[in-house]
N, C-alpha and C positions, 0 to 999 in steps of 0.2 A: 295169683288166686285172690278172690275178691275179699271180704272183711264180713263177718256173718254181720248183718243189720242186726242188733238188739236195742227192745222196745224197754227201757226201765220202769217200773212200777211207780205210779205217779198220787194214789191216792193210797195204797199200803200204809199198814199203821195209825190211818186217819178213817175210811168208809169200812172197811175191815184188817183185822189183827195183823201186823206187819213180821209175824212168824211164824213158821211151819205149824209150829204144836198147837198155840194158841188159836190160829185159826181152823185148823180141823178139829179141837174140842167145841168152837163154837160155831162150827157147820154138825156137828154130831148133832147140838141140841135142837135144830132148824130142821132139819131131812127129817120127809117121813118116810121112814124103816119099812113100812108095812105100805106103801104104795102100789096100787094095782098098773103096771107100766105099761104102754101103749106107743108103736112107733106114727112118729109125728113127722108131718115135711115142714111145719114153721110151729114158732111160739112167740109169745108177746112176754118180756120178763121187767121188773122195774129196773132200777138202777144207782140208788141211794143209799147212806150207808146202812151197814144191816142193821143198825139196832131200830131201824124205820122199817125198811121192805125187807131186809133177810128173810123174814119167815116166808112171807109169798116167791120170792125168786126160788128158796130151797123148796119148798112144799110143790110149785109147778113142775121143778125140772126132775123133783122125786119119780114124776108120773112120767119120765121117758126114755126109751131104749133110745140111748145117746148112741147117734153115728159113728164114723169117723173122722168128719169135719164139720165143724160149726161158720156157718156163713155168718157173721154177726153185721149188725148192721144197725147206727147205734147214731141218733144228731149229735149237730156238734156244739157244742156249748161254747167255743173259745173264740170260732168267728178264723182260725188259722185253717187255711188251705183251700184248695179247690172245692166247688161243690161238691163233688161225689169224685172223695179221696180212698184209696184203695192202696194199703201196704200188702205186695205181692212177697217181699222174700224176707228173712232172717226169722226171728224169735222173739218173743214176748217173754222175758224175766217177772217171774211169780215166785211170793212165797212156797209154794208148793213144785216149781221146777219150773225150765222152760218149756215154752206152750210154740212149737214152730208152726210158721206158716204152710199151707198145701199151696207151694208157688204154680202147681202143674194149672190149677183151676185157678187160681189167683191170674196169672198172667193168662191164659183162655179167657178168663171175666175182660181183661184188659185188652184184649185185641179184638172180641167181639163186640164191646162196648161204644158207641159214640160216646158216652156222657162220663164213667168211668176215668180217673186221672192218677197214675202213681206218685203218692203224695203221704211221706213219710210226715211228715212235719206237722199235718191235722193231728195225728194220732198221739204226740208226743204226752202232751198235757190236755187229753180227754179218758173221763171218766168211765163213760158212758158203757163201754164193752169189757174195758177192764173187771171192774164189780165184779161182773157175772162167771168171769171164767173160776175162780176157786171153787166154784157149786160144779161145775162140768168137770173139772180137776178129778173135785173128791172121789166121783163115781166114774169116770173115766181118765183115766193119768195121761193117755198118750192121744189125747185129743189132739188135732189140727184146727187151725182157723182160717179163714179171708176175712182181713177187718176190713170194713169201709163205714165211713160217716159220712153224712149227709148234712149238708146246708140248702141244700134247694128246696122252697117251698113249693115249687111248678109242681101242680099234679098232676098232669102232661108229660114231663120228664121224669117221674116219678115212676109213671104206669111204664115206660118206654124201659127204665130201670129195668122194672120188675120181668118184662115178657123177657130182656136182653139175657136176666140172671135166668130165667125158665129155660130159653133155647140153649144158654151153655149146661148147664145140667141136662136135661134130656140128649143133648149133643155127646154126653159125656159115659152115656149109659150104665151108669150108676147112680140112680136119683134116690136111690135106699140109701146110701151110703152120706149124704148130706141133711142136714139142718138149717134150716131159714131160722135165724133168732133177732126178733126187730127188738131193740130195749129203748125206754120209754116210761117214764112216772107219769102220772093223770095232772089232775089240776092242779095249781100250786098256790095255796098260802091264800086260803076262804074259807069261809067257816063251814064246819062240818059239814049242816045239812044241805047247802049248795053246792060242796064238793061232791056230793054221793049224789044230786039230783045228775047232774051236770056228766060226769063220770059215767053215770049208768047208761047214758044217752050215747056216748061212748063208745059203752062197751057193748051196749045191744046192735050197734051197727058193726061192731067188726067181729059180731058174733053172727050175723048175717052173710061176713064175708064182703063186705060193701063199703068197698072205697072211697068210693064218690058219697055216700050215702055220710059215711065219719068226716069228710072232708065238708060237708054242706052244713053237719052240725056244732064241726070247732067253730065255722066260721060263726053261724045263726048267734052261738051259745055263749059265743068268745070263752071255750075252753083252751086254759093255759096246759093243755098237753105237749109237756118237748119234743118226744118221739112219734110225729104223727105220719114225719114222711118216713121213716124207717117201717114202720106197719103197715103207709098205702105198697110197699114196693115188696114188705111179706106177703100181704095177702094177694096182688097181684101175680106174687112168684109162686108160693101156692095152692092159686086155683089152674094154673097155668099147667103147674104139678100133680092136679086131679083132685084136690081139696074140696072136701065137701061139706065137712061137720066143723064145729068150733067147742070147747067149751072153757067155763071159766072156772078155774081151779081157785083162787081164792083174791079177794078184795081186803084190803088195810087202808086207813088213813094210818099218819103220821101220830092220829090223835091215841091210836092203839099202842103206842109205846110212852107218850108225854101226857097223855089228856088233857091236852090244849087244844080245847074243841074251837075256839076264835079264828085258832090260825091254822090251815093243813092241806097236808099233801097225800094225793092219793095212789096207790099202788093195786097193779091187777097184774094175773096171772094167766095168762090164754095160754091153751095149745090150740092149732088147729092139726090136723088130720082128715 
């Protein structure tokens, strides 16, 4: 019998509270309670530690009838593993319990996939997906996921992603049942009003739905957005999915918790639907 893979907590204690208690009193104060919920096929969530984006990650995913798997989909900051790394099987170790893999769609992503590579080793010491699961925890406990990170900047390969992750879901005939969640912070480390110019240009294009359209203006703008190829292969997976509307639940800088307008980082909250 094989050895369950488990995923250790890698930024626990440091991006958020590294105990059960602690961390769901300081997800109570970030949710909002009174959210009017809307089921969603993808979202765009940040990724930083909460006392920066908490409130936007929690305030976003307030506003959604969470699935029963989160496809998350998250760059990779470390530069370890294949471009488009994909852990199919074991568990992710969370303060709040383990968060197990949906291996059944996890290995269908991987056998449908050209680009797709099972690659434990990206995932080990990146940030990027972890963050965000305590927020999906608190309001749903027995969530599943597919992690995969991204290092390819091809938007070519990117879109090729996105249709491949569209035909396994529709293939799979439960497209209710999943979540597209690309994570991703905005500009990084400019001063306030450049970041908000720059960001908005951003975020009007993937509120448009428009791939190509976000990808012509990182380039034009040289916006330092991490997660850009995580969001062309949401939005591509779904419009693919029936996607039609976007909206944007809430914008932070960094400067909203330090008031260090010189230097900042930006955070947005999309769902689409």
């Amino acid at each position: 019998m094989n050895e369950l893979k488990i995923r250790e907590p890698f930024v626990a204690g440091q991006f958020y509270p590294g105990s059960a208690q602690e961390l769901r009193s300081e997800i109570d104060h970030l949710v909002d309670k009174k959210a009017k919920k809307i089921s969603a096929i993808g979202c765009m969530l940040p990724h930083a530690g909460y006392t920066y984006s908490g409130r936007v990650a929690a305030e976003t995913i307030s506003r959604l009838n969470i699935p029963d798997t989160l496809i998350l989909l998250g760059p990779n900051h470390t530069g370890i593993g294949a471009p488009f790394s994909l852990m199919s099987e074991g568990a992710w170790h969370m303060p709040f319990g383990n968060v197990t893999i949906d291996s059944k769609l996890a290995k269908s992503l991987l056998k449908n996939s050209r680009l797709l590579k099972e690659d434990m080793q990206a995932h080990i010491s990146e940030h990027s997906l972890e963050v965000e699961l305590p927020f999906f925890q608190y309001f749903k406990p027995g969530i599943k996921i597919v992690p995969i990170v991204l290092s390819s900047g091809n938007i070519e390969d990117l879109k090729i992603m996105g249709g491949e992750l569209a035909d396994t879901i529709n293939n799979s005939g439960l497209k209710e049942k999943f979540l597209i969640v690309a994570s991703s912070d905005m500009t990084h480390y400019e001063p306030l009003s450049d970041a908000q110019k720059k960001d908005q240009e951003a975020i009007d294009a993937i509120l448009e739905l428009d791939e190509d359209k976000l990808m012509q203006r990182i380039r034009k703008l040289d916006i330092t957005m991490c997660g850009y190829a995580p969001v062309v292969v949401m939005l591509k997976t779904a419009k693919a999915l029936g996607a039609k509307n976007a909206e944007l639940v809430k914008y932070q800088t960094s400067a909203d918790a330090t008031g260090d307008a010189d230097s900042v980082v930006g955070y947005a909250g999309i769902i689409i639907y």
